[in-house]
VODRENTI-545214 format. One record per residue (C-alpha): residue number from 0; residue in three letters; x, y, z. Coordinates in pm, 1 decimal. Layout:
+------+------+----------+----------+----------+
: resi : resn :        u :        v :        w :
+------+------+----------+----------+----------+
:  NUM :  Ala :        X :        Y :        Z :
...
+------+------+----------+----------+----------+
% end
This chain:
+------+------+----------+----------+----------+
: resi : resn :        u :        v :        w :
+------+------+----------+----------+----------+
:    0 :  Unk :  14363.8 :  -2385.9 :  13863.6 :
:    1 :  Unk :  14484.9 :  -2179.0 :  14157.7 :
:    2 :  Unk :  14838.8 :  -2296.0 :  14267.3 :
:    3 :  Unk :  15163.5 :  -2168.5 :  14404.2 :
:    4 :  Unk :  15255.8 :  -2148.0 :  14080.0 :
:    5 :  Unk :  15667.0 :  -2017.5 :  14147.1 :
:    6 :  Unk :  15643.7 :  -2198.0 :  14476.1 :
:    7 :  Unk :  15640.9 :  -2483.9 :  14272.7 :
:    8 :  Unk :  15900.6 :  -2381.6 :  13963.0 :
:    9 :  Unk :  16142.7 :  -2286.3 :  14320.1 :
:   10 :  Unk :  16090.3 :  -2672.9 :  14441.3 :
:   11 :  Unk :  16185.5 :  -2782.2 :  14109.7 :
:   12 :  Unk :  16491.3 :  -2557.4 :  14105.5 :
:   13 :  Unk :  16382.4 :  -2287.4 :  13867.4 :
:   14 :  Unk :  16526.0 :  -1948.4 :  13911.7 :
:   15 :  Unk :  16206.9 :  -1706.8 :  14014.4 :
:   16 :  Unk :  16160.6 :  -1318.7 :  14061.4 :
:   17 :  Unk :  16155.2 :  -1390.5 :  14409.4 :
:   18 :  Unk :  16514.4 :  -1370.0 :  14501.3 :
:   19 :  Unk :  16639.3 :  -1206.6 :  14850.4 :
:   20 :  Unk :  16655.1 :  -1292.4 :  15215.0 :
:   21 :  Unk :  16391.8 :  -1051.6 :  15341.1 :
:   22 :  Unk :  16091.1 :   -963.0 :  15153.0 :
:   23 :  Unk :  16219.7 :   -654.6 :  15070.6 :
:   24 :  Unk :  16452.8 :   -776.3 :  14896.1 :
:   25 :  Unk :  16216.3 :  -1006.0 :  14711.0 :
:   26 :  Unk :  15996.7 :   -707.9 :  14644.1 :
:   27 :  Unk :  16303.2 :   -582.2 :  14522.1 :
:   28 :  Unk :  16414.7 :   -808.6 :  14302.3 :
:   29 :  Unk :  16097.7 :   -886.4 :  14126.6 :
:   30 :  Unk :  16101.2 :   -587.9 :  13884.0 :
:   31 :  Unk :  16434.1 :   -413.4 :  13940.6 :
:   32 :  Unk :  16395.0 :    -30.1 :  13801.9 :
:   33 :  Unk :  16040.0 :    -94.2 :  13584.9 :
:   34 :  Unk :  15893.8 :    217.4 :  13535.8 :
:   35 :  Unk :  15583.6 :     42.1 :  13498.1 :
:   36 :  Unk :  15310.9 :     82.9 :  13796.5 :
:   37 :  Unk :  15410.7 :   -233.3 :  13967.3 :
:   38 :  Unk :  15776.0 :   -170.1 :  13953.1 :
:   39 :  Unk :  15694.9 :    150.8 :  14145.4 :
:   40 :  Unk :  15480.4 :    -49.5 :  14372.2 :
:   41 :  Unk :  15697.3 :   -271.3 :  14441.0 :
:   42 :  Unk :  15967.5 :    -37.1 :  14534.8 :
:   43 :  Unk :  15726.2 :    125.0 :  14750.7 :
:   44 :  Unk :  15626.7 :   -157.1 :  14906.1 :
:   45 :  Unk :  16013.3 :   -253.4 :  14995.3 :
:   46 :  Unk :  16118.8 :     64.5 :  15146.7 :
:   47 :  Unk :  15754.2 :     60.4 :  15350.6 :
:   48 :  Unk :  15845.2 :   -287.6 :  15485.0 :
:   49 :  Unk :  16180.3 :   -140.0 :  15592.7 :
:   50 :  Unk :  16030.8 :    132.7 :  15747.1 :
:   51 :  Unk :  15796.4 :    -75.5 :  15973.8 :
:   52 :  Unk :  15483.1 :    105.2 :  15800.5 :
:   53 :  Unk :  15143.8 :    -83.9 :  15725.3 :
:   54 :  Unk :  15344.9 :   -353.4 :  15428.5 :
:   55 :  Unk :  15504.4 :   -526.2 :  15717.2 :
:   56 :  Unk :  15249.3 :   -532.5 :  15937.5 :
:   57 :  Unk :  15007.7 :   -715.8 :  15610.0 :
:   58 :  Unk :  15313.2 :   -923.3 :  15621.5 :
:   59 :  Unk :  15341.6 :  -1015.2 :  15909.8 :
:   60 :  Unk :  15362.1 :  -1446.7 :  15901.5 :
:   61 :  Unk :  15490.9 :  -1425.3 :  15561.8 :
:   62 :  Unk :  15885.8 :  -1338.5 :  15586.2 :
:   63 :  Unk :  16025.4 :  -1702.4 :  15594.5 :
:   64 :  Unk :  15739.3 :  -1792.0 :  15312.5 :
:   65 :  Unk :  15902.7 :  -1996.5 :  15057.1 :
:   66 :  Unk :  16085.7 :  -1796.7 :  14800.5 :
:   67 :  Unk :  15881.9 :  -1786.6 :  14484.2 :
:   68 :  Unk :  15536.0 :  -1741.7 :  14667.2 :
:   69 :  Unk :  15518.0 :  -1447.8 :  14523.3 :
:   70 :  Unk :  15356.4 :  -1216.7 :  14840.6 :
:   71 :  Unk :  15404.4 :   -935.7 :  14633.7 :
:   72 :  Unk :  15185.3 :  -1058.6 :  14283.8 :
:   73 :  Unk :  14908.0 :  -1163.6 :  14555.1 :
:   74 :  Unk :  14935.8 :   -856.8 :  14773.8 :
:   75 :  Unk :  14907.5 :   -604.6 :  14458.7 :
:   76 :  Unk :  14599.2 :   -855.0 :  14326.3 :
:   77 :  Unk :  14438.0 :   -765.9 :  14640.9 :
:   78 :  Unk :  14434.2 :   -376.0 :  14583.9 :
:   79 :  Unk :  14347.5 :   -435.6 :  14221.0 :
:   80 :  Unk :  14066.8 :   -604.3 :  14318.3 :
:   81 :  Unk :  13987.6 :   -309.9 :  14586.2 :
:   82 :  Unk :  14018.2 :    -72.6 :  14241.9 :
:   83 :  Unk :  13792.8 :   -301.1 :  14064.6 :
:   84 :  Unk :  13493.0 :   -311.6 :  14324.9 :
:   85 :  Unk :  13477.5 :     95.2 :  14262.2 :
:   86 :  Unk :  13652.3 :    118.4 :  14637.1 :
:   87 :  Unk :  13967.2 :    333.1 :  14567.5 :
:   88 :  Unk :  13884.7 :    531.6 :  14301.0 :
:   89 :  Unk :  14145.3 :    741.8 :  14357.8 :
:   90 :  Unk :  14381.4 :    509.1 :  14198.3 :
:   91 :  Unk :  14166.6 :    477.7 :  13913.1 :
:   92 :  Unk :  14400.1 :    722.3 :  13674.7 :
:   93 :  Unk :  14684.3 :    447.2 :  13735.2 :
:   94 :  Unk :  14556.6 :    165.4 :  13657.2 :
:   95 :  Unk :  14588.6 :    200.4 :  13202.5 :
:   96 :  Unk :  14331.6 :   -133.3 :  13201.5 :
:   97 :  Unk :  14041.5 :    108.0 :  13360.7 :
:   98 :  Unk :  14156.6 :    400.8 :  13117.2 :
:   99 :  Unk :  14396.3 :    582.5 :  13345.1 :
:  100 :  Unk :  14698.3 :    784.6 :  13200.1 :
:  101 :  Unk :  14899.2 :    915.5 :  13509.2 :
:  102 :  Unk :  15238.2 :    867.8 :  13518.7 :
:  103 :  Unk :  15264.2 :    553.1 :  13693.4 :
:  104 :  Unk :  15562.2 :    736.2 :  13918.4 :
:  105 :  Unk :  15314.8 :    929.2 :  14131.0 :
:  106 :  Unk :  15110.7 :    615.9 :  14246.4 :
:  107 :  Unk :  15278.9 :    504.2 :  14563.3 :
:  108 :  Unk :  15214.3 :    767.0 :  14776.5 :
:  109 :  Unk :  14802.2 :    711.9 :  14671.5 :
:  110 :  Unk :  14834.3 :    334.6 :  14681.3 :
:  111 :  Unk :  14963.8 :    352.1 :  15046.0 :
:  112 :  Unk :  14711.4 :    541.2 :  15135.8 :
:  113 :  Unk :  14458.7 :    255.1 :  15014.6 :
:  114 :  Unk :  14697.8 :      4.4 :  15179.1 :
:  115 :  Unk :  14666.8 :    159.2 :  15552.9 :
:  116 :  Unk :  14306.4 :    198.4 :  15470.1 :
:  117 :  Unk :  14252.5 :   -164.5 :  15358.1 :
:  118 :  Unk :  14518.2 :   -335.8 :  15557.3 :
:  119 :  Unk :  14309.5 :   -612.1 :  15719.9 :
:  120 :  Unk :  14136.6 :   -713.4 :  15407.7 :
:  121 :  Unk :  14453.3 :   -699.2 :  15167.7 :
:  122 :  Unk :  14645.0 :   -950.0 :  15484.2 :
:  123 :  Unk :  14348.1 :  -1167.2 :  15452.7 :
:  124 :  Unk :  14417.9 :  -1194.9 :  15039.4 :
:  125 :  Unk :  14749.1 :  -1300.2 :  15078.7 :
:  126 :  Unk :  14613.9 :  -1631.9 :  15097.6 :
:  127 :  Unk :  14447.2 :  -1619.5 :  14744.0 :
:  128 :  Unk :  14713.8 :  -1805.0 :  14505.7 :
:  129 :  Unk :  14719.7 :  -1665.9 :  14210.0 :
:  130 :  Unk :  14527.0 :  -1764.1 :  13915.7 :
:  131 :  Unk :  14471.8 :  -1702.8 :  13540.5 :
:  132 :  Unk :  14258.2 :  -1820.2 :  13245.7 :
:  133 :  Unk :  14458.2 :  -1675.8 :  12921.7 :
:  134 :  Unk :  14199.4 :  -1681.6 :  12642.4 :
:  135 :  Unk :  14486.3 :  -1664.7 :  12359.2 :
:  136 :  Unk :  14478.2 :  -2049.6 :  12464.7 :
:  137 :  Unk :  14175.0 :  -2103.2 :  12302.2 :
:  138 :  Unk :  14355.2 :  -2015.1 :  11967.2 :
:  139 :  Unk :  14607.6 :  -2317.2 :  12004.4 :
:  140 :  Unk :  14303.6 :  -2564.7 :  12118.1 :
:  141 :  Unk :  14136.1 :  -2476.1 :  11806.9 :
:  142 :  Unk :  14412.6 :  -2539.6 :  11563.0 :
:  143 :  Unk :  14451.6 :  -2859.0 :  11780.0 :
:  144 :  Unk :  14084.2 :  -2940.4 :  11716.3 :
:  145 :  Unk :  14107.4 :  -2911.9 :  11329.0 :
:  146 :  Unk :  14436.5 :  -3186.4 :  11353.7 :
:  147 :  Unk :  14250.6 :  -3421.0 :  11591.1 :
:  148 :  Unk :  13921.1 :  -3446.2 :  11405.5 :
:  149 :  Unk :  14059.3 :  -3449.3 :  11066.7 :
:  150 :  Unk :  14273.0 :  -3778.1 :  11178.5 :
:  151 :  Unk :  13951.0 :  -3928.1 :  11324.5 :
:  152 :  Unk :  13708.7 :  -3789.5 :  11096.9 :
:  153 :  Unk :  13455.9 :  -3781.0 :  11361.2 :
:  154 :  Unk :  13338.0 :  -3395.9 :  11353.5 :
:  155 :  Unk :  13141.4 :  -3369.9 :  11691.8 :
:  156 :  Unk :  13300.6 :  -3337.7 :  11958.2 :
:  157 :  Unk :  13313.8 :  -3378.9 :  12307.6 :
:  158 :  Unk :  13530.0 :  -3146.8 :  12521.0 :
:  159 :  Unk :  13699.7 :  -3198.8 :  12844.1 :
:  160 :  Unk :  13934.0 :  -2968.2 :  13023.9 :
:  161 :  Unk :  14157.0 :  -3067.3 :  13309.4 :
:  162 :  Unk :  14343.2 :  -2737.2 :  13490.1 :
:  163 :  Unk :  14066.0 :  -2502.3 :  13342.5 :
:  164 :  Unk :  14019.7 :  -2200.4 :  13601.1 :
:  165 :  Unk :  13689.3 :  -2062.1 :  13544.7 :
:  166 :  Unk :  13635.2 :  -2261.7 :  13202.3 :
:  167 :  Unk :  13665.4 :  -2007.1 :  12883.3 :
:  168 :  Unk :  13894.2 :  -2196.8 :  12706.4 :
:  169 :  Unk :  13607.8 :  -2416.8 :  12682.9 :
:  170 :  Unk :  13425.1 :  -2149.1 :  12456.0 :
:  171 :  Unk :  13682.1 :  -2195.3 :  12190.6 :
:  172 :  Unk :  13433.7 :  -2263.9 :  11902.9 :
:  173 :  Unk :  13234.6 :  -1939.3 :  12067.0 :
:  174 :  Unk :  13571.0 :  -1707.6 :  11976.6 :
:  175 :  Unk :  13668.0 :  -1552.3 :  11626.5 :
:  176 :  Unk :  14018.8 :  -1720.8 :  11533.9 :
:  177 :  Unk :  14181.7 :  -1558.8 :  11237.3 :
:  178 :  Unk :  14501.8 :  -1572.8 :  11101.1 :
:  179 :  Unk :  14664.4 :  -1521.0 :  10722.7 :
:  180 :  Unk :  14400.4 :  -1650.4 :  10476.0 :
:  181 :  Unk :  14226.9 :  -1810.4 :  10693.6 :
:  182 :  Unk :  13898.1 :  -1770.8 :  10994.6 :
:  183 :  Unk :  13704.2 :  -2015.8 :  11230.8 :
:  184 :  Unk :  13484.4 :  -1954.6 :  11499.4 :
:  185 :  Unk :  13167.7 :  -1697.9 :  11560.1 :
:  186 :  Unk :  13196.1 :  -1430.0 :  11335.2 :
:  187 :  Unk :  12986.8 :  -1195.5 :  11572.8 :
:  188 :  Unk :  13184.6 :  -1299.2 :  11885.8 :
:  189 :  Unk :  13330.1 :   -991.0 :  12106.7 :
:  190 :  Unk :  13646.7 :  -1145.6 :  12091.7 :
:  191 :  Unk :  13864.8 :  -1204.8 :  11839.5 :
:  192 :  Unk :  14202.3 :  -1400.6 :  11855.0 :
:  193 :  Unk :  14486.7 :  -1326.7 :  11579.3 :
:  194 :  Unk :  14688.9 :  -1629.3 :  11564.7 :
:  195 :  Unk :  14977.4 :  -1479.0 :  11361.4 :
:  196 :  Unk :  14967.5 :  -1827.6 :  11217.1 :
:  197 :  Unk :  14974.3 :  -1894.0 :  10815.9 :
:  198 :  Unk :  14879.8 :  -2233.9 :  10673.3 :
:  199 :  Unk :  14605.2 :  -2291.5 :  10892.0 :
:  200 :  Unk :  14289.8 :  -2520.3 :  10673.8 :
:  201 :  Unk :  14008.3 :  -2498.3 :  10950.3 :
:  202 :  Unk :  13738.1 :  -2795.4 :  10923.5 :
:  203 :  Unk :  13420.0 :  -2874.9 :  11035.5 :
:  204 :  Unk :  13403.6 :  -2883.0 :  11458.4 :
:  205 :  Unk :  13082.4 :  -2914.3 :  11634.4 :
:  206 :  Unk :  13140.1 :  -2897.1 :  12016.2 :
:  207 :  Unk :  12858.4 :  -3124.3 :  12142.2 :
:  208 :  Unk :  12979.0 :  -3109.9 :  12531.6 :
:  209 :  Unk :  13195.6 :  -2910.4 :  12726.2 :
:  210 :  Unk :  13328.0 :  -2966.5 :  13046.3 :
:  211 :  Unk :  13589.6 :  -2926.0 :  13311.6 :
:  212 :  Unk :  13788.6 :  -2957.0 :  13629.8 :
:  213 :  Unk :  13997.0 :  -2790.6 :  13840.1 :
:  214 :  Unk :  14104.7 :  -2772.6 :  14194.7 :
:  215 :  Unk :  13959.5 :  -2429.9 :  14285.0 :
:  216 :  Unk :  13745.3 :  -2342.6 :  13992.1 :
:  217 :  Unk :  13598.8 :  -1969.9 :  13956.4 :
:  218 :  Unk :  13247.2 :  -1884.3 :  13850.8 :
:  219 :  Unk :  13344.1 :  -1626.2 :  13555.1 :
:  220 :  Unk :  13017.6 :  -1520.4 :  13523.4 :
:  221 :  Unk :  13037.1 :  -1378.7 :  13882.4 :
:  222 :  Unk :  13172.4 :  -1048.2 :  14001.8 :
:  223 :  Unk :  13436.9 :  -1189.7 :  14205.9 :
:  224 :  Unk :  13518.9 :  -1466.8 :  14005.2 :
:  225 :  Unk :  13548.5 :  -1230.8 :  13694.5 :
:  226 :  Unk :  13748.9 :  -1012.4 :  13934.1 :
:  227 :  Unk :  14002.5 :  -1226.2 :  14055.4 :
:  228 :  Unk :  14089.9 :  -1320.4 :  13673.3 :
:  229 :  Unk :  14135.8 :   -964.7 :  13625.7 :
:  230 :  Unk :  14343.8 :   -896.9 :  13914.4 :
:  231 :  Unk :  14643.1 :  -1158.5 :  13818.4 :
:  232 :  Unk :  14681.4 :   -953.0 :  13493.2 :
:  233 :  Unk :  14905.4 :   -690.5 :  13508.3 :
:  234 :  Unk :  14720.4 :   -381.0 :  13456.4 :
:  235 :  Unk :  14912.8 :   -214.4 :  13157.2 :
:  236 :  Unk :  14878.1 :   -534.0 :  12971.6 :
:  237 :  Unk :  14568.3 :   -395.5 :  12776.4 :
:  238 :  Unk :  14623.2 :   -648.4 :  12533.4 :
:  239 :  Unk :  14551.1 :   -923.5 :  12783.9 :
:  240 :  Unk :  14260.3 :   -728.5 :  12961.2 :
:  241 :  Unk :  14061.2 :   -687.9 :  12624.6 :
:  242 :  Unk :  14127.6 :  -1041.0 :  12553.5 :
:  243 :  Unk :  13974.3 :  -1152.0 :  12918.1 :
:  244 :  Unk :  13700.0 :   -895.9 :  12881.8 :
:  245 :  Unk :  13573.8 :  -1040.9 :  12581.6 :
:  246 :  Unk :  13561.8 :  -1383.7 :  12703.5 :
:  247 :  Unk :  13405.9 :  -1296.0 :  12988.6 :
:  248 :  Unk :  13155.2 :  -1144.2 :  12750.2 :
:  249 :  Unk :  13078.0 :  -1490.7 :  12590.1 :
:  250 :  Unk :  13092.3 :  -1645.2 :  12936.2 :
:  251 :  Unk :  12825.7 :  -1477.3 :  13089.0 :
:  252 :  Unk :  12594.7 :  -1470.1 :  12755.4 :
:  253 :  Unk :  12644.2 :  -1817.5 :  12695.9 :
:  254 :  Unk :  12514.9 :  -1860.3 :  13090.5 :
:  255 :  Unk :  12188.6 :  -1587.3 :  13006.4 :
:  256 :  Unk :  12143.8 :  -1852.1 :  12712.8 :
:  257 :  Unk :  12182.0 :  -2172.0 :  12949.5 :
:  258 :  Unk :  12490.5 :  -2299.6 :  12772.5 :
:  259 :  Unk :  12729.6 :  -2227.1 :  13051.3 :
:  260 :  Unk :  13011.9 :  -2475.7 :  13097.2 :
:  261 :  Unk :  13035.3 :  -2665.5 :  13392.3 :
:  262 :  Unk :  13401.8 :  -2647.5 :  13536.3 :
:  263 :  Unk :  13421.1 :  -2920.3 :  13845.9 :
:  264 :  Unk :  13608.7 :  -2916.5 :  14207.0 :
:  265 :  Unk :  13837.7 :  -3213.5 :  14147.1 :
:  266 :  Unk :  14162.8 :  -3329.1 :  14076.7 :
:  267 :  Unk :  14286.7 :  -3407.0 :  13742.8 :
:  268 :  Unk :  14300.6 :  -3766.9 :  13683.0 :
:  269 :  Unk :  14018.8 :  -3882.0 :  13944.9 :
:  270 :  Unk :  13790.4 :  -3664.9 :  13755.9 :
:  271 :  Unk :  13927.5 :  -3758.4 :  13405.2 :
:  272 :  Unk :  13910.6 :  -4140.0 :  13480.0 :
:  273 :  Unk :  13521.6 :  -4065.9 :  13589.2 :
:  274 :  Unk :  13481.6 :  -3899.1 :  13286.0 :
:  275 :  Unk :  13612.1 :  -4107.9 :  13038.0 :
:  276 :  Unk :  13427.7 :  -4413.3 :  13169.2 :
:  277 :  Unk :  13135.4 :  -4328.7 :  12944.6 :
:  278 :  Unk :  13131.4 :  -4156.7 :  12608.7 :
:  279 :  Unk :  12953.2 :  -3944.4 :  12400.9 :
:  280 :  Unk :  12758.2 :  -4107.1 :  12147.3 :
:  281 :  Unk :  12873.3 :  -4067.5 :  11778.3 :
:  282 :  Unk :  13162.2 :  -3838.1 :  11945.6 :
:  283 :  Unk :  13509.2 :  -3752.3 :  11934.3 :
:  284 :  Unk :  13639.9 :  -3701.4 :  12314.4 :
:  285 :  Unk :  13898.9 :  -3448.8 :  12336.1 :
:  286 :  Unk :  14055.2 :  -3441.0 :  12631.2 :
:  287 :  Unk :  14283.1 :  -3082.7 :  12636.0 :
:  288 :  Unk :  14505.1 :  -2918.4 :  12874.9 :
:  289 :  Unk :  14745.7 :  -2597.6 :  12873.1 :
:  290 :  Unk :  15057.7 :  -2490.0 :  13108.1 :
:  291 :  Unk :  14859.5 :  -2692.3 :  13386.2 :
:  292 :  Unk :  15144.5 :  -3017.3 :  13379.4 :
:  293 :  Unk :  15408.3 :  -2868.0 :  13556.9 :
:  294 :  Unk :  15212.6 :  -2772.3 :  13884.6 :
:  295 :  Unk :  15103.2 :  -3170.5 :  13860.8 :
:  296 :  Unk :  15311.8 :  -3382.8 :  14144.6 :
:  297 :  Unk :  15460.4 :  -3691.5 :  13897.5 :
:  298 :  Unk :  15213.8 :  -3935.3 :  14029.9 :
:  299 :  Unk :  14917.6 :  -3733.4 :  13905.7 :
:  300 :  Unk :  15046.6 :  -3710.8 :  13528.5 :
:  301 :  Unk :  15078.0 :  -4096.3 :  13506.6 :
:  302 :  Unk :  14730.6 :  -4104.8 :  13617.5 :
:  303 :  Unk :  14584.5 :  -3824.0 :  13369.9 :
:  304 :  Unk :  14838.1 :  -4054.9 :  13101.8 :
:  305 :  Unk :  14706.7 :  -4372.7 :  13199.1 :
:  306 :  Unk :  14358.6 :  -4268.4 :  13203.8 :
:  307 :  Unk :  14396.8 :  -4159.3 :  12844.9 :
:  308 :  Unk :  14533.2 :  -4460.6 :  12733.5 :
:  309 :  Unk :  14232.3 :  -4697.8 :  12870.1 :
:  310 :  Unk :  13959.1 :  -4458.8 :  12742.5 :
:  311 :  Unk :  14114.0 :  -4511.6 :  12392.6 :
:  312 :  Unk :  14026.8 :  -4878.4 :  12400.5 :
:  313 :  Unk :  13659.4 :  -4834.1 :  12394.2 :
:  314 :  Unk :  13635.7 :  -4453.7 :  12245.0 :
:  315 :  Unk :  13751.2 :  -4232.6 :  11997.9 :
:  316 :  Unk :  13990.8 :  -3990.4 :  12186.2 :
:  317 :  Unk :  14234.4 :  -3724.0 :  12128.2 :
:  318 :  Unk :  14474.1 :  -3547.2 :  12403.6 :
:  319 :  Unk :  14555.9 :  -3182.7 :  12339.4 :
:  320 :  Unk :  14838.2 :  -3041.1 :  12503.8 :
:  321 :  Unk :  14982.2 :  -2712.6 :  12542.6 :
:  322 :  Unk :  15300.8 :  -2785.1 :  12788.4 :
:  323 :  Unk :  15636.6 :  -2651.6 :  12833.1 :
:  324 :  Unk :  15901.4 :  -2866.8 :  12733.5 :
:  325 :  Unk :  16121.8 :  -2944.3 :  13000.1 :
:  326 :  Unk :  16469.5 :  -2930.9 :  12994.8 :
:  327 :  Unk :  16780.3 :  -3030.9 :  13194.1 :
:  328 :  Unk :  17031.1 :  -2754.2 :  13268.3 :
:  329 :  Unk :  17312.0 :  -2810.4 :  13515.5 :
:  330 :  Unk :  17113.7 :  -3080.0 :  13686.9 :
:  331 :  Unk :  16791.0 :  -2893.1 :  13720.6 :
:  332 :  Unk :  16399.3 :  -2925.3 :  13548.7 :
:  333 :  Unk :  16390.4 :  -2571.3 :  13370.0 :
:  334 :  Unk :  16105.8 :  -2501.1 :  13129.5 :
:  335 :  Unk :  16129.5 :  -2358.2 :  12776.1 :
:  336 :  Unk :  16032.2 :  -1979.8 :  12695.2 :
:  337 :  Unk :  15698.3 :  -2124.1 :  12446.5 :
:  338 :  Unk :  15515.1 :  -2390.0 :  12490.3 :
:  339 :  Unk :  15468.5 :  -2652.5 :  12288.6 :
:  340 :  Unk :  15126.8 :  -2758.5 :  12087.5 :
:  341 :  Unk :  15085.5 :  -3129.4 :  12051.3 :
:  342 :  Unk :  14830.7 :  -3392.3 :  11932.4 :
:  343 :  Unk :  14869.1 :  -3729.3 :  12095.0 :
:  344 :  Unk :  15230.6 :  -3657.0 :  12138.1 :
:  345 :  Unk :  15311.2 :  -3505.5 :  11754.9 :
:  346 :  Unk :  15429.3 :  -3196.6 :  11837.9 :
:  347 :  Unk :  15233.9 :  -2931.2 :  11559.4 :
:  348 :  Unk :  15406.7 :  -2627.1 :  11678.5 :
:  349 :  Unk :  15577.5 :  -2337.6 :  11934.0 :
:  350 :  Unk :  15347.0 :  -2109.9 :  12101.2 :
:  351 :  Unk :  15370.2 :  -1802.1 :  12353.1 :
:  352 :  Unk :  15255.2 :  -1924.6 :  12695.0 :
:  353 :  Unk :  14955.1 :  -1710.5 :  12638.2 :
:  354 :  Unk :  14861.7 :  -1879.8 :  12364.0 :
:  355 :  Unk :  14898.8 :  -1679.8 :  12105.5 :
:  356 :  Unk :  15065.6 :  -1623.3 :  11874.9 :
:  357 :  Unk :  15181.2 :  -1974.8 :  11735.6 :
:  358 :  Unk :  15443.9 :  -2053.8 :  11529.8 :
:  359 :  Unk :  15372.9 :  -2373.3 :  11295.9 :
:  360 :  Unk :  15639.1 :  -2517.9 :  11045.0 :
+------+------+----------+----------+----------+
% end
């Protein structure tokens, strides 16, 4: 789901990377003295908006911007994406994801180069939110899976996703899942998840339907779609970029097969309550969501609850979640370092925000 994401953490009083008065400050303060490519970018980036050079004029509209937009993630997205479509290959040896190995201290004076060349485009991005579909998620939906069918013994299943970006994490049966002693999922899949997590006792799944919703869902099959996923992940993350490349692998060969999950423009409860209003015969409905809650306005998690609690009068249904805890501190919402897996409220176990690994008593 695209959304303001720290926007949103900053209206609920969270303290953000986004801290300053002028947005070179906030450049600033977002990765203090990284050595990694953004940190240099981002320094870059300040002292170019200071200067008056092609940064402020991209910026131009955007100084008073809510702190906790986050300019800077979407304006760096935007030349990532540049990189990607094979347009600045000159900034190809910086980028670790695409193989490069230069010191990531020598990349400012190339990137603002592609940043007076591509000014009018990379303005035009700053618009694009930022957005992410973390695979590892899959991981924590499975082990839900294996809890929620073995309480209603009902083996098929039928999936629905609310918050689900361009839909892998409905592909979770289509991943390898391993962990100590144990293994679930397609043993021939290009992507395999290490859960970290002992006493796992997979059982029987069948995923029978698969289906989703969001509010600005990407095609991941497509080159942008697949493109703007890549762009919101930090490029030395190589852990995170194999991860999304091999989803995007299943993705796009479950589509070639006709098997490609249907993710849906709506809201999440309207689109849940349409949903649930007929079931899957001989079916357990699973209705799942991950770090999606806390961009939800109050009025639209009472409808996503309330909508779960009706369907379970006439179906078999189990809720997933895989939320951040809140937490009250001095007066203000703040939201725990792991999430949180749960089954109908029981909470199973911690897990990292991108999914894996997972922690389980």
């Amino acid at each position: 789901m695209p959304r303001d994401t720290y926007a949103v953490w900053q209206a609920r009083g969270v303290v953000t990377f986004d801290a300053g008065v002028t947005l070179a400050e906030r450049f600033r303060s977002h990765m203090g003295h990284s050595s990694t490519l953004y940190g240099y970018a981002m320094r870059g980036m300040a002292d170019d908006w200071e200067a008056g050079g092609p940064v402020r004029e991209i910026c131009r509209g955007w100084e008073d911007s809510p702190t906790g937009t986050m300019v800077q993630l979407r304006f760096l997205a935007a030349v990532f994406r540049i990189v990607l479509d094979g347009r600045a290959p000159e900034l190809d040896p910086f980028y670790p994801c695409l193989g490069g190995e230069a010191d990531a201290a020598g990349a400012w004076p190339v990137m603002h180069q592609v940043i007076a060349e591509h000014a009018e485009e990379i303005a035009r991005a700053l618009h694009v939110v930022p957005q992410t579909n973390e695979p590892g998620r899959a991981s924590v939906l499975a082990v839900g899976l294996f809890e929620a069918v073995r309480r209603h013994r009902i083996p098929r299943v039928r999936l629905l996703e609310v918050g689900a970006s361009g839909g892998l994490n409905l592909y979770a049966d289509r991943f390898r899942h391993i962990g100590p002693g144990w293994a679930w999922g397609d043993p021939e899949s290009p992507l395999t998840l290490d859960t970290e997590a002992a006493g796992v006792a997979p059982v029987e799944v069948e995923i029978v339907a698969r289906r989703g919703c969001d509010l600005d869902p990407l095609d991941p099959v497509a080159e942008d779609g697949s493109h703007q996923l890549m762009s919101f992940v930090w490029p030395w993350q190589l852990h995170r970029h194999e991860r999304l490349a091999g989803a995007l692998a299943v993705a796009r060969a479950e589509a070639a097969a006709g098997r490609a999950a249907v993710v849906d423009a709506a809201p999440a409860g309207e689109w849940l309550e349409r949903q649930l209003a007929h079931r899957e015969a001989d079916a357990l409905t699973v209705v799942w969501q991950s770090i999606t809650e806390m961009y939800w306005p109050a009025t639209e998690s009472e409808r996503v609850r309330e909508a779960v609690a009706q369907a379970r009068e006439h179906q078999p249904l189990a809720h997933i979640t895989m939320e951040h805890p809140d937490r009250i501190v001095d007066g203000r919402v703040e939201h725990a370092a792991h999430a949180q897996l749960a089954v109908d409220g029981d909470v199973l176990g911690k897990v990292h925000p991108h999914g894996i690994p997972l922690w389980l008593p």
